[in-house]
C-alpha positions as CSV (number, residue, x, y, z in Angstrom):
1,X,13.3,-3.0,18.6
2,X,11.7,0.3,18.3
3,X,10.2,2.2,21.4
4,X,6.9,4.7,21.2
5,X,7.8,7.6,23.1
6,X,4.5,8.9,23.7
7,X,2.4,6.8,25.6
8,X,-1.6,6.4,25.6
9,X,-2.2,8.2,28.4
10,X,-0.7,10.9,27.2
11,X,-3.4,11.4,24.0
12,X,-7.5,11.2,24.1
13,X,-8.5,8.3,22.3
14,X,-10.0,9.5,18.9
15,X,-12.7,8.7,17.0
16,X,-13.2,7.1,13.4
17,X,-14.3,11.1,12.1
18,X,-10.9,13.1,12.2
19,X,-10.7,16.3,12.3
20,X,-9.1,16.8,8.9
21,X,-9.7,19.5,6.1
22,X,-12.3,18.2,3.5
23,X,-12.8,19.0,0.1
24,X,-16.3,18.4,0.0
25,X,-16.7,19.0,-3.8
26,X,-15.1,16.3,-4.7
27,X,-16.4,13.6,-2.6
28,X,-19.4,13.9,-5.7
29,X,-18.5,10.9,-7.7
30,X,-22.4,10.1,-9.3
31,X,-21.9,13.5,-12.0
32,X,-17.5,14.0,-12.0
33,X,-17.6,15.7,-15.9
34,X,-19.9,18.7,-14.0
35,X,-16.4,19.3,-11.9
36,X,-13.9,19.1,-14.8
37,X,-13.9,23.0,-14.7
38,X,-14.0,23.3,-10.7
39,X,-10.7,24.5,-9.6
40,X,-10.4,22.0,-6.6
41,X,-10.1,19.3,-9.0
42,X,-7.9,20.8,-11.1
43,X,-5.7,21.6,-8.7
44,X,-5.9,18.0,-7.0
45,X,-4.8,16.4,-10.4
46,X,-1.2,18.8,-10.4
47,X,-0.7,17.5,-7.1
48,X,-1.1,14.0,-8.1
49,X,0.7,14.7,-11.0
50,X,3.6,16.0,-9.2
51,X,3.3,13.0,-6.5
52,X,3.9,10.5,-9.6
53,X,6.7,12.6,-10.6
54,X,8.5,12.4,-7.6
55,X,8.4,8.2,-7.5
56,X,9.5,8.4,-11.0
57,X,12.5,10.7,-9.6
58,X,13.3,8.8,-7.5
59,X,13.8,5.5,-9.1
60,X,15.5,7.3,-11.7
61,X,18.2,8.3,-9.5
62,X,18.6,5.1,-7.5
63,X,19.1,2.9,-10.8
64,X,15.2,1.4,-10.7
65,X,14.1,-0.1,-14.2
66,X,10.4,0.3,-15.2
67,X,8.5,-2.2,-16.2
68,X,5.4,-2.8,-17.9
69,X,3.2,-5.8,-16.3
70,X,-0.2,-7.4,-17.6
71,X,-3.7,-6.6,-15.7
72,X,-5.1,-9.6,-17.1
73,X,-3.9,-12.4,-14.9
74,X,-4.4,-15.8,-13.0
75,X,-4.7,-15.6,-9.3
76,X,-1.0,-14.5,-9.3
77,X,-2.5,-10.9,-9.1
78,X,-4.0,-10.9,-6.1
79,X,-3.5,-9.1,-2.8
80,X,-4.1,-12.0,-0.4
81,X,-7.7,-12.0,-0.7
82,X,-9.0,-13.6,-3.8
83,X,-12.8,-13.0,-2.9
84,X,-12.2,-9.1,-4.0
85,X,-10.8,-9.9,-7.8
86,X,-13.0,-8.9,-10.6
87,X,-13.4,-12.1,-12.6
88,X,-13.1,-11.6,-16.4
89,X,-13.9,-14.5,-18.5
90,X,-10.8,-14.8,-20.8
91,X,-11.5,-16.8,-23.7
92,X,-13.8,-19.2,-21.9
93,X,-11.5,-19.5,-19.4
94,X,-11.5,-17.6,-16.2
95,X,-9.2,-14.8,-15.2
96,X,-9.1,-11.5,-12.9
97,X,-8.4,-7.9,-12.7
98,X,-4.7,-7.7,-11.6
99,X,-5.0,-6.4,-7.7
100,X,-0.8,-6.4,-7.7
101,X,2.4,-7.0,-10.1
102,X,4.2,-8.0,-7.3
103,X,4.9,-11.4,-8.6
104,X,5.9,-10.3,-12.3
105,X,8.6,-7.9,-10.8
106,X,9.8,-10.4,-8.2
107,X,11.0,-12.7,-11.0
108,X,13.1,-10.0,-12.5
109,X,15.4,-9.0,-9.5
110,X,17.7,-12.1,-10.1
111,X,18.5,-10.6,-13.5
112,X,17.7,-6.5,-13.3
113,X,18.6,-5.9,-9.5
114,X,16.0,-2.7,-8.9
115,X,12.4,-3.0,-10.7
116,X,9.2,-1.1,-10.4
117,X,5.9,-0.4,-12.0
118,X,2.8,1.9,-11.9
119,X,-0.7,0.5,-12.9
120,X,-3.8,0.2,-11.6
121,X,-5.1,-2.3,-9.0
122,X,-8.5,-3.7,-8.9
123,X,-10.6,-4.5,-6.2
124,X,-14.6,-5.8,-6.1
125,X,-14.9,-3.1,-2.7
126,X,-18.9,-3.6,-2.1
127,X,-19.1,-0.5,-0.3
128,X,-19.6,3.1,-1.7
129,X,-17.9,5.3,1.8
130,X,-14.7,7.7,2.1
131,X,-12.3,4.9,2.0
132,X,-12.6,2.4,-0.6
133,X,-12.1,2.5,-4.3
134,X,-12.3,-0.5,-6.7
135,X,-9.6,0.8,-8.8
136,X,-6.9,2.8,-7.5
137,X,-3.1,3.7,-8.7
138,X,-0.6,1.4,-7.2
139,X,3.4,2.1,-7.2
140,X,5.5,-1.0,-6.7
141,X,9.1,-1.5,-6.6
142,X,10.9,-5.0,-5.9
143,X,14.6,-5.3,-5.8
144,X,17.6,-7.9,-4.9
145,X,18.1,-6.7,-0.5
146,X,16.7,-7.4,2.8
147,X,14.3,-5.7,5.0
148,X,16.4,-3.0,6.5
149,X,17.1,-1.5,2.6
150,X,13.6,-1.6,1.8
151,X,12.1,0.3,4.3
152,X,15.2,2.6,3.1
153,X,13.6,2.9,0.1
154,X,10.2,3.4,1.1
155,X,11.6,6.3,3.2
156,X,13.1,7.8,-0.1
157,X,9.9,7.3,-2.0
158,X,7.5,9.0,-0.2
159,X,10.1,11.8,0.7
160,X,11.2,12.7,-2.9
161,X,7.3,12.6,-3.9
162,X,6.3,15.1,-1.0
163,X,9.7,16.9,-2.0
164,X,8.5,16.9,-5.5
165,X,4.9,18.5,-4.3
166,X,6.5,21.1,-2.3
167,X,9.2,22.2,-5.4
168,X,6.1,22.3,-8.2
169,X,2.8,23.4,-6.2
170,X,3.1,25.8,-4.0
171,X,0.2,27.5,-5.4
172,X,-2.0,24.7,-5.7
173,X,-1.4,23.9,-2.1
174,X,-2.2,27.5,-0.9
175,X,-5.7,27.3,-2.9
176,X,-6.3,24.0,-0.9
177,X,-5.4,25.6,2.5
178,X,-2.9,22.2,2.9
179,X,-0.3,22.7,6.4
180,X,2.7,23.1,4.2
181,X,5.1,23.5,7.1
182,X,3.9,20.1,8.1
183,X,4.8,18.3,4.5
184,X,8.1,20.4,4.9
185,X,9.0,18.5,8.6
186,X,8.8,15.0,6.9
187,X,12.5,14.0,7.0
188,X,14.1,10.2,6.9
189,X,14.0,8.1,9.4
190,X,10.8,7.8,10.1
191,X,9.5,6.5,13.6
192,X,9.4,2.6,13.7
193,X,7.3,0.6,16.1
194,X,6.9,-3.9,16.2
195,X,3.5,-5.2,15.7
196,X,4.0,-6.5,19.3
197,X,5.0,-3.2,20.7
198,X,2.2,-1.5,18.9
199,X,-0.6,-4.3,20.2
200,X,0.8,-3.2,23.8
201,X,-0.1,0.3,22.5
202,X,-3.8,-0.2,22.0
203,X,-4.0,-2.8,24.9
204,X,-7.1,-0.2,26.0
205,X,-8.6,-0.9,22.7
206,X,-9.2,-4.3,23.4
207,X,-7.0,-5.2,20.4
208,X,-5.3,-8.9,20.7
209,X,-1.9,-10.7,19.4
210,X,-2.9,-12.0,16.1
211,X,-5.5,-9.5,15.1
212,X,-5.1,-7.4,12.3
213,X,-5.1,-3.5,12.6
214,X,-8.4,-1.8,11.7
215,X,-8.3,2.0,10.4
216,X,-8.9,3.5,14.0
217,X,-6.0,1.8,15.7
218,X,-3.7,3.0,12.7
219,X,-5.0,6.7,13.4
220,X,-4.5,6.3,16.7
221,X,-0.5,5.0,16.2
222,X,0.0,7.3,14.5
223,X,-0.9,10.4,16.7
224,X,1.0,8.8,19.6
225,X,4.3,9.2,17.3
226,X,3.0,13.1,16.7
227,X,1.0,12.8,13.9
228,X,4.1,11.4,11.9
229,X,4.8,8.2,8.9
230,X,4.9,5.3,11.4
231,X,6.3,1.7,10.2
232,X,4.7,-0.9,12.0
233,X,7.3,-4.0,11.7
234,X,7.2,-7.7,11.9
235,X,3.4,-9.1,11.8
236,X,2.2,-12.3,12.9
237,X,3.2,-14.8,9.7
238,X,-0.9,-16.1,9.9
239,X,-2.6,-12.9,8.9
240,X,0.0,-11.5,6.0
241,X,0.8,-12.2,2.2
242,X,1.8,-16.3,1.6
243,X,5.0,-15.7,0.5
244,X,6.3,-12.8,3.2
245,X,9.8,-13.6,4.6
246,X,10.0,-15.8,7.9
247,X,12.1,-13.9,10.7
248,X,14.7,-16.3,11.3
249,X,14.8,-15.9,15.0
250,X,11.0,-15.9,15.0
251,X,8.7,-18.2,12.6
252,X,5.5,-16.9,13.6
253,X,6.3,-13.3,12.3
254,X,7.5,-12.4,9.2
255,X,9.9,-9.1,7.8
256,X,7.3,-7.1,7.3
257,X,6.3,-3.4,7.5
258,X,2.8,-1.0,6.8
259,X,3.7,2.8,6.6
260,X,0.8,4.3,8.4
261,X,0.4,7.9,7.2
262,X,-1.9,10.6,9.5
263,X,-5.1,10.9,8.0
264,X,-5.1,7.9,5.2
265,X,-3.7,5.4,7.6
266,X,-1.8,2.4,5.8
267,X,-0.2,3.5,2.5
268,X,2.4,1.1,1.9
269,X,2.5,-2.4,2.3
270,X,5.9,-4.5,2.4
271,X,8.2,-7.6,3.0
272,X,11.2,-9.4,2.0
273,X,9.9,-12.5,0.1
274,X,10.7,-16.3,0.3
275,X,12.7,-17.6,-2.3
276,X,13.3,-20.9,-0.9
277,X,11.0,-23.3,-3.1
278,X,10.0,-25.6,-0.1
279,X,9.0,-23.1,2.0
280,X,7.1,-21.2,-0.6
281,X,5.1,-24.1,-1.7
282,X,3.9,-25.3,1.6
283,X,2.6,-21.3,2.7
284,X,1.1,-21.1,-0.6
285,X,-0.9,-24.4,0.1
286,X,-1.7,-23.6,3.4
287,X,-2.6,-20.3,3.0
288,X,-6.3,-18.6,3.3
289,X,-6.0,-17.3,0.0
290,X,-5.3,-20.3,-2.0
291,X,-8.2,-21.9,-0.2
292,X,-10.5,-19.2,-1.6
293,X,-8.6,-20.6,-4.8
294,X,-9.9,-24.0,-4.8
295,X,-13.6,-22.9,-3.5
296,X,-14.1,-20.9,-6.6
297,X,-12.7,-24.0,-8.8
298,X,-9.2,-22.6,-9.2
299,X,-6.1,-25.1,-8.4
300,X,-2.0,-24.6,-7.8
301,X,-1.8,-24.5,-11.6
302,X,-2.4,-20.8,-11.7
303,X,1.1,-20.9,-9.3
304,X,2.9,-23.0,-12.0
305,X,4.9,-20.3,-13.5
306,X,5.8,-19.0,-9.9
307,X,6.5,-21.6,-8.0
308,X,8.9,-23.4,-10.8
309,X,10.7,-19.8,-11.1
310,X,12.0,-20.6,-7.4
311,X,13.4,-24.2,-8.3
312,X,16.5,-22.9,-9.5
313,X,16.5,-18.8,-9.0
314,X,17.0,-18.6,-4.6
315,X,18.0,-14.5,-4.5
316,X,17.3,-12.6,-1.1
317,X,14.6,-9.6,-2.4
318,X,12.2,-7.3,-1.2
319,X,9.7,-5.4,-2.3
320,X,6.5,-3.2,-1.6
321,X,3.4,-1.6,-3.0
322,X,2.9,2.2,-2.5
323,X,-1.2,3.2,-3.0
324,X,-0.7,6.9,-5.0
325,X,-4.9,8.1,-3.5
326,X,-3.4,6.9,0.4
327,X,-0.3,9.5,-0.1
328,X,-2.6,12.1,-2.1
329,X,-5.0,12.0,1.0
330,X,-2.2,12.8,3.5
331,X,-1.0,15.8,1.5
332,X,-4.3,17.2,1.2
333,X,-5.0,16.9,4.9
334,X,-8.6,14.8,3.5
335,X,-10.7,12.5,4.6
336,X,-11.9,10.9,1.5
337,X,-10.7,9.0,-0.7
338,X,-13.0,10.3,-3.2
339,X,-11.3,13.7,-3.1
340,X,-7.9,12.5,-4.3
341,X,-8.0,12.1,-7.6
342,X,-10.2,13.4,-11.0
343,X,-12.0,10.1,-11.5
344,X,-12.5,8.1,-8.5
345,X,-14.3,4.7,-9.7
346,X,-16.9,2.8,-6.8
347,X,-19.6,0.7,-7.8
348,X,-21.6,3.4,-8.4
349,X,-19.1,5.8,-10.5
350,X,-18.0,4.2,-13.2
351,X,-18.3,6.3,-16.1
């Protein structure tokens, strides 16, 4: 159990517009070749460059093996909502965009131990604004441990990526006017609150047990810890991923943790998974997302492959996925999403 020190009466409540530094010429996403030359952008694509270099450090060092997963797949690749995959028809079948590879690097832990990928993740986001992006860069790493290692390695990720920015761009972070003293006071462990603790939190907000966190009660988390990363642990089982780890002294929570970030809010999402074929198969089937399965004509056959992996392989493992633009928007101190990286792609961008 994990205790906020700073208490709501102690901040104003904010609002949804932060006061964070923008870089207005790259929200633009209808005409992006015009700011090719622009200095901003250039310099926005060394820091992201330097970002990726860091993971890649990192899981160098701690024994990770890369691997390279499919973005054509059933609805294995989803994120928990299958109503925002891109259907592709597939040879006169129907497929999707790939929204995760959590499931391909899952079945390798019993046999490599570490894993991870980079790769991009889909989503059909309707809305053209500062926060969504229908395709975005998406680090993910699954290994053979429990909960408590995990959000070890989280902690390691987004340290030796910020450690990597400050090392390489020091120059590219003056032009930008980014608070370097600020990336330079991000140290391991970072602050940990429960979901339940944190609903107490925003008891003014009118939030309730059982509802998930929207982007202003992330924001405002967050500046109760100091404007610090902020885990948020152990989420009601009904409104998280089907196959997210039971907590064996509580079934109606599962080992689970978001690392909410100041400005871009939740960057990383994670769990230990089920591995116990019973259990897996009945939250699959009950789940909302296999629901939206069978309303678009799908059925557990797209699960096959999965599910029959668990029949015989039962190892304890863990795993997360780490969105690059989230991070990028934190070290840049900016508001939209837009501004993170050289070709942001909405419905209306795509080049």
């Amino acid at each position: 159990m994990w205790v906020v020190e700073t208490q709501l009466s102690d901040i104003g409540k904010i609002s949804e517009k932060q006061s964070v530094k923008p870089l207005s010429i790259l929200k633009e996403t209808m005409n992006r070749h015009k700011l090719l030359s622009k200095p901003e952008l250039l310099t926005v694509v060394k820091i992201e460059a330097s970002l990726l270099k860091g993971a890649r450090r990192y899981f160098e060092e701690h024994g990770f093996v890369e691997v390279v997963v499919p973005h054509l797949t059933r609805a294995t690749g989803a994120c928990e909502n299958i109503a925002t995959m891109f259907e592709v028809d597939y040879f006169g079948r129907r497929h999707y965009l790939s929204q995760t590879a959590q499931l391909y690097l899952e079945v390798l832990t019993p046999f490599l131990g570490k894993v991870w990928c980079i790769g991009p993740s889909f989503r059909a986001e309707p809305s053209v604004d500062e926060r969504h992006l229908t395709e975005f860069t998406l680090i993910e790493l699954e290994f053979a441990g429990d909960f408590r290692q995990l959000l070890e390695h989280i902690e390691g990720v987004i340290c030796s990526m910020i450690g990597c920015v400050l090392a390489e761009r020091k120059k590219e972070l003056e032009l930008l006017g980014v608070d370097v003293d600020r990336l330079k006071r991000v140290r391991k462990p970072f602050e940990k609150i429960t979901y339940t603790e944190a609903i107490g939190l925003l008891a003014d907000y009118g939030v309730k047990w059982g509802d998930d966190l929207k982007s202003i009660h992330e924001k405002t988390l967050v500046q109760m810890v100091g404007n610090k990363p902020l885990f948020v642990t152990h989420f009601p089982k009904a409104i998280k991923f089907f196959n997210m780890r039971e907590n064996d002294e509580n079934p109606n929570i599962v080992n689970s943790a978001d690392l909410l970030l100041p400005v871009s809010g939740e960057a990383v999402g994670a769990a230990e998974r089920e591995y116990r074929y019973e259990k897996l198969y009945q939250r699959l089937v009950n789940s909302t997302m296999f629901k939206q399965l069978i309303e678009k004509g799908g059925s557990i056959e797209d699960f096959d492959w999965y599910l029959d992996f668990y029949k015989e392989h039962r190892v304890l493992h863990s795993g997360c996925g780490i969105g690059l633009n989230r991070v990028t928007q934190y070290v840049l101190e900016v508001d939209d999403i837009r501004a993170t990286t050289a070709f942001p792609l909405n419905r209306e961008s795509i080049l």
